[in-house]
Phi, psi and omega in degrees: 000152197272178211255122170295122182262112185261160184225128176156129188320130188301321200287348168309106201262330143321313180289302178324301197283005133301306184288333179293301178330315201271346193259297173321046182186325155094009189281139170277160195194140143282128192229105154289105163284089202247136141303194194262183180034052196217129190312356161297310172274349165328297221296007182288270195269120196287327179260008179062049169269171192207096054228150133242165199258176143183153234177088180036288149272308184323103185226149199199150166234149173090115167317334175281318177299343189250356155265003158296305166300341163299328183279320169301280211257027186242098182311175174121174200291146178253146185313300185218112155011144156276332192322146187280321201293293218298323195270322152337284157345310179278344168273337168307296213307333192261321191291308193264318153320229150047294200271327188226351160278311178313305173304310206259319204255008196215258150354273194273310209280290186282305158343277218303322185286314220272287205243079197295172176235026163285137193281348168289343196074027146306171161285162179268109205288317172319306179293304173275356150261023168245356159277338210274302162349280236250322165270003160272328197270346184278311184293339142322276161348294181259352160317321182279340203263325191268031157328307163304306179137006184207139175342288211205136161109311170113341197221154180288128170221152170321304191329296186316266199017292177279307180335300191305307200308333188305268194293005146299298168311359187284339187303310213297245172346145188255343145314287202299337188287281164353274173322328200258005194238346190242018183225101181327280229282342158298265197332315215270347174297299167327283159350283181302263164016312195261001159281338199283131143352242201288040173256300159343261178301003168252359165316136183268126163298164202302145184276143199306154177082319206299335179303293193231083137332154178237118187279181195290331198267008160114324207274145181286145143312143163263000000 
């Protein structure tokens, strides 16, 4: 059978949580480092979102959809549990990552750093200090859940999947560096995680700037 080809930019923590998918699962693959709306994925993603796959007919849009099908139609350690309560649970658990970490800690917060809409490109002070509210309080929050060492379940699952890549960016900026160096089980989650094979080899390079962040009074991040 021909080889899954994934499309979509390495910085993208939707792909990362495809490619930890494609690496957990041990299948050869190809990854066209692609941007959103650029024709290969249109002819794809009915809005030109990233990522998308295609597996000989087989063509997807959406990162859930497509590690399901990576989880369906491959032998190798499943993604998500059979169990109905165990696999309900990782899906919450991708739900609340998704719906409510991601929009604020990635989307509003590190967007403001990465990609400002300030006409100097500084960061956008605005944006991130009215996500930092919702991210003091979240992070509590997952601090507890990732108690075990893991979302759900007792095991690396697509839930970690989508998680990790969100808080490895979380080092970088320096509220967010702050917030996760003063919540143990967040780091010590982090820590573990970024050793595994597959984070490791689908680890993405640094996005420009991301080594020294700037804070608002000038002084480099650590």
């Amino acid at each position: 059978m021909s080889k899954l080809e994934l499309i979509g930019h390495t910085a993208s923590n939707f792909v990362w949580t495809c490619r930890i998918a494609i690496a957990e699962k041990g299948l050869p693959h190809s990854l066209a480092g692609t941007l959103p709306h650029t024709p290969d994925v249109d002819a794809i993603h009915p809005f030109g979102k990233i990522p998308v796959l295609r597996h000989g007919t087989v063509t997807l849009a959406e990162s859930r959809a497509i590690c399901c099908y990576i989880d369906r139609a491959f032998d190798g350690p499943p993604l998500i549990p059979d169990d109905p309560a165990k696999a309900a649970e990782i899906e919450q658990w991708i739900s609340i990552v998704n719906t409510h970490i991601d929009v604020v800690w990635l989307r509003q917060y590190f967007g403001a750093y990465v990609f400002p809409r300030t006409a100097d490109g500084s960061p956008d002070r605005v944006v991130i200090d009215a996500a930092l509210p919702k991210m003091q309080q979240q992070f509590p929050v997952m601090d507890r859940a990732v108690a075990s060492g893991y979302l759900a379940g007792g095991t690396f699952t697509l839930a970690d999947m989508y998680f990790v890549p969100i808080l490895y960016y979380m080092q970088h900026p320096p509220e967010s560096a702050q917030l996760l160096a003063a919540h143990g089980s967040l780091t010590a989650y982090l820590d573990r995680h970024l050793t595994r094979p597959s984070v490791q080899t689908s680890l993405p390079p640094p996005l420009p700037g991301q080594a020294a962040e700037t804070r608002a009074d000038g002084a480099k991040a650590a």
